[in-house]
C-alpha angles and dihedrals in degrees: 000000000000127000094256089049093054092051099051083049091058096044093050090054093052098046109045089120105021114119112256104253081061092046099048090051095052090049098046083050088052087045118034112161092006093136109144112243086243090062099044095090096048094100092192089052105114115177103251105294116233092216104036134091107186119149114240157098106327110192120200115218124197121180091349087312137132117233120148138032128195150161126226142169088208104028091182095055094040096047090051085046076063096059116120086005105071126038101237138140106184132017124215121203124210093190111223122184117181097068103206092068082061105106105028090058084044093049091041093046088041083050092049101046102022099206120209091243095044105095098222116252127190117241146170131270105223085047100054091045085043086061104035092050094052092048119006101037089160099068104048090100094059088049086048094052093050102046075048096063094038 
């Protein structure tokens, strides 16, 4: 087990019952500068804020990885829902405000980077560019590539 491993362990034993502002803390102090090379170019990512509660895409990360992706209309609740179920050591938030475009930017970004927890969904193309235009324009050239490839 890796150092990091052993301290997310910990955390995790320690916090099991802990409210979420004190376990986020505990976990950003584990994972500074952790972003997956996938989100750096996301300029609205933001690592899960202690003190924020706006609806959006969250986005587990394990060893640099992506592997799961969610929506929420509270990320922080529903990340901490995740604890002890899904293998992860840092979250990532793409705020989205407007909730109904919940599900088509999660099934496009779930498409896209196709985590190992994600179970895979068909989609639809317009839909997917339609989403990620509106709120990942950054990554439109790695979708391109891809349906490119397909």
């Amino acid at each position: 087990m890796n150092n990091d491993a052993k301290e997310l362990s910990a955390l995790f034993d320690t916090t099991q019952d802990c409210d979420s502002n004190t376990f986020i803390k505990e976990m950003r102090k584990i994972f500074k500068s952790k972003i997956p090379s996938e989100l750096r170019g996301l300029s609205a990512i933001k690592e899960i804020p202690v003190d924020s509660y706006s609806p959006g895409i969250y986005f587990l990360i394990k060893d640099n990885n992506i592997v799961y992706i969610g929506k929420a209309l509270n990320p922080i609740s529903r990340i901490l829902d995740h604890r002890g179920r899904k293998n992860f050591d840092t979250a990532y938030l793409l705020a989205v405000p407007i909730v109904d475009h919940h599900n088509g930017l999660e099934g496009a970004l779930i498409r896209l980077f196709k985590p190992c927890l994600n179970a895979r969904n068909n989609g639809n193309e317009f839909e997917d560019h339609k989403y990620l235009s509106l709120y990942c324009p950054e990554l439109l050239s790695i979708y391109m590539e891809q349906d490119d490839d397909s």
